[in-house]
Structures are given as structure tokens and as C-alpha cells.
C-alpha positions as CSV (number, residue, x, y, z in Angstrom):
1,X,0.0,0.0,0.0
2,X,1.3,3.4,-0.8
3,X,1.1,6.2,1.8
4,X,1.9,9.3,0.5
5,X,3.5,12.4,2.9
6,X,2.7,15.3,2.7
7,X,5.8,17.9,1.9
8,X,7.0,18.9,5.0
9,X,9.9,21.2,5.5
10,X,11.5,19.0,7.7
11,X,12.4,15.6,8.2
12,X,12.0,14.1,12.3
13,X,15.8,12.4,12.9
14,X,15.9,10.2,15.7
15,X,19.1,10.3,17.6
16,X,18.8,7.8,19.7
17,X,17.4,5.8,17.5
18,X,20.2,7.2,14.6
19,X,23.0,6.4,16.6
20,X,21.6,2.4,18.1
21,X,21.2,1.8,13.7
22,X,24.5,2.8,12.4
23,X,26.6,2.3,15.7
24,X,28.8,-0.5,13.7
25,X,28.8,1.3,10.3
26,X,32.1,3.4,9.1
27,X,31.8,6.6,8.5
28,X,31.6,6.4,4.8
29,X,28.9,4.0,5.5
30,X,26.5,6.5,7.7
31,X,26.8,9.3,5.6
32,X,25.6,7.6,2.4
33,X,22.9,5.9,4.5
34,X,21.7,9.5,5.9
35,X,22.0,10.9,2.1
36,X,19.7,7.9,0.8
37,X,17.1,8.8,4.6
38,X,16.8,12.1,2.5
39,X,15.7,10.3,-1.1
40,X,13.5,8.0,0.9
41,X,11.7,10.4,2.9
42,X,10.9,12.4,-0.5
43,X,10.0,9.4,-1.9
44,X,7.3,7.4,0.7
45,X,9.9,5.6,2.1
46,X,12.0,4.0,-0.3
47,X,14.2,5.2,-3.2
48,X,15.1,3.0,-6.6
49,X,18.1,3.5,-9.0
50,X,21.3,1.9,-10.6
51,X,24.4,1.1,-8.9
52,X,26.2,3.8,-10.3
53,X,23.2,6.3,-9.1
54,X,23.0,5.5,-6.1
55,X,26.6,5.7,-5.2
56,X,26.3,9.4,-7.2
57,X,24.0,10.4,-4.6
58,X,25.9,8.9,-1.7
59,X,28.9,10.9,-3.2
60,X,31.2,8.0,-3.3
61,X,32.9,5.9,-6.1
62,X,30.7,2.6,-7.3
63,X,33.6,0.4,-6.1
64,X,32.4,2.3,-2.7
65,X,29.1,1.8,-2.8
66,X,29.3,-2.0,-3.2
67,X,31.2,-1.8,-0.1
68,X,28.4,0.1,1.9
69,X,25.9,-1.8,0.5
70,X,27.1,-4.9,1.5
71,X,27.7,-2.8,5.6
72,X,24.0,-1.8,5.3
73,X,22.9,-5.6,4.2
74,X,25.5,-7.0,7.0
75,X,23.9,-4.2,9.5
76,X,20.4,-4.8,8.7
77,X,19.8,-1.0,8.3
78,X,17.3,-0.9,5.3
79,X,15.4,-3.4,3.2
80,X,17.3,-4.1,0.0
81,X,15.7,-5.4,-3.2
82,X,17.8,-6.5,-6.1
83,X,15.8,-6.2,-9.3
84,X,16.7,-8.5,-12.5
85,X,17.2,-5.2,-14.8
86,X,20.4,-4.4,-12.0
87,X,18.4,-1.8,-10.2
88,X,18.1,-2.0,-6.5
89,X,15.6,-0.3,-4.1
90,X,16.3,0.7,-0.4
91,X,13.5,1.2,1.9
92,X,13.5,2.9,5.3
93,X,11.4,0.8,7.3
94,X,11.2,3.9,10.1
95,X,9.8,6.5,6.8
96,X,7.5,3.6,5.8
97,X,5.9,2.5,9.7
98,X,5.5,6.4,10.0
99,X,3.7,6.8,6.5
100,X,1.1,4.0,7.5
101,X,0.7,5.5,11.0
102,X,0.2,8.9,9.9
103,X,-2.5,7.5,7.4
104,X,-4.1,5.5,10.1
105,X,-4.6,8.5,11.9
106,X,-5.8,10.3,9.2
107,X,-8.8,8.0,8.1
108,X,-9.7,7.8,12.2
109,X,-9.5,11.8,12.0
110,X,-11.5,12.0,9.2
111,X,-14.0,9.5,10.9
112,X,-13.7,11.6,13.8
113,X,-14.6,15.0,12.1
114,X,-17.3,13.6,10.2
115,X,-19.3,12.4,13.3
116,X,-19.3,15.8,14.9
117,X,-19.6,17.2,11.2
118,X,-22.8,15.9,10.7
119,X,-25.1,17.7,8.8
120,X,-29.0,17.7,8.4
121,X,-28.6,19.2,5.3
122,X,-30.2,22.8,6.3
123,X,-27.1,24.0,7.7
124,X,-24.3,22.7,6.4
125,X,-20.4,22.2,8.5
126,X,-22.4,22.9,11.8
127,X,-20.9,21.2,14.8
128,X,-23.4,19.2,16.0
129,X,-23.9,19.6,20.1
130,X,-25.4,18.1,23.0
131,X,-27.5,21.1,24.4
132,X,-28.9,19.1,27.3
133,X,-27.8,20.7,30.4
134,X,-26.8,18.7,32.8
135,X,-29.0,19.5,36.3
136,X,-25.8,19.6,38.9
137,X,-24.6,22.1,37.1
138,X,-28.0,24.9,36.1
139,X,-27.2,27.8,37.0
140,X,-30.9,28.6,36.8
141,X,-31.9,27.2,40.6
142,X,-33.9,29.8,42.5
143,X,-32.1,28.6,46.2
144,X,-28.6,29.6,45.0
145,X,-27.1,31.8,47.9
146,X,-26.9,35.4,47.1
């Protein structure tokens, strides 16, 4: 299922998180991995490309990148998926349980808003409200102490 994000100026990094997942990794290693973070949150979570491209955009030689991408497999820091035309796709599981939370939460919001959205078709987008009065609290009783 695709979830798509909306565009948000900013990407939530999780340190804690950041630091347990690339602990082992060398340098070379984590850097690439945070440039392809940055493809994969612009792209719902995972980002597709050749060899060659993907080592372009983590700024290292495609010798290099074989190297990292065998840390990252080793590591267990993305999902990797080698297609039979020599492409391969990483996927940030983090981006991707985020995307299906936050659309979760949108369809319950959505439920949510359309409950107290209801509309009888006179006045439409009304809130509709209980306007019972509860009895412990009318303000209306005549033995109220002046």
C-alpha cells in the first residue's frame, strides 16, 4: 500500500534511534545511508536507482558503494531489493511504519470529524452539540445563595 507524505519542511531524525542503527557502520557508510534517509523520505519511504546512481548520490565511487551496500545488508539497516534489470531499491522501514501511522490516523481523524460534522442538510459544516444541560450544574436554581 502506498502512503503518500505530505511535503514537509523538515524531516524528524531520531538520535537515539540514529546512533543504536548505524553504531557498527564506518563513516563512509553512515553518511551515504543518511543521504539515501533524505531520497526515501521524499520518496514514501524507499528510493530506486542503478548502482552507479546510487553511489552518485551517496557521493562516493561505485567500487564504494558496493562496499556500503554490502555494511548496510551485514547491518540490517534498510530493506534491500535487487531487481533483475540491476536496479536496486532501499526502503526505510522507520519512513515507511511512520507513512502507514500517519494514514491510520488520518482516516480515524476523518471518521472523527465527520461524526461531529454531521449535517442535516439545512445548515451545512455545523458542529453538532449536545444542548442538554446537565441538572448539577444549572445555573438557573432559585435557592442559589446570594
Amino acid at each position: 500500500m502506498i502512503y503518500k507524505m505530505a511535503k514537509q519542511p523538515y524531516m524528524p531524525l531520531y538520535i537515539g534511534d540514529w546512533e543504536q542503527d548505524v553504531n557498527a557502520l564506518t563513516i563512509e557508510a553512515e553518511g551515504a545511508w543518511l543521504k539515501i534517509i533524505f531520497k526515501c523520505w521524499r520518496n514514501e519511504g524507499s528510493f530506486t536507482g542503478t548502482p552507479e546512481i546510487l553511489a552518485r548520490v551517496c557521493k562516493v565511487t561505485p567500487e564504494k558503494f558496493v562496499s556500503i551496500l554490502l555494511e548496510w545488508e551485514l547491518s540490517n539497516i534498510c530493506d534491500i531489493e535487487r531487481h533483475e534489470n540491476g536496479l536496486i531499491t532501499l526502503r526505510n522501514r522507520r519512513i515507511i511504519r511512520d507513512l502507514e501511522i500517519s494514514a491510520k490516523r488520518a482516516v480515524s481523524g476523518k471518521k472523527g470529524m465527520a461524526k461531529r460534522y454531521q449535517t442535516d442538510n439545512k445548515t451545512p459544516n455545523k458542529p453538532i452539540t449536545n444542548t442538554q444541560q446537565i441538572p448539577e450544574y444549572d445555573n438557573d436554581n432559585d435557592n442559589d445563595i446570594e
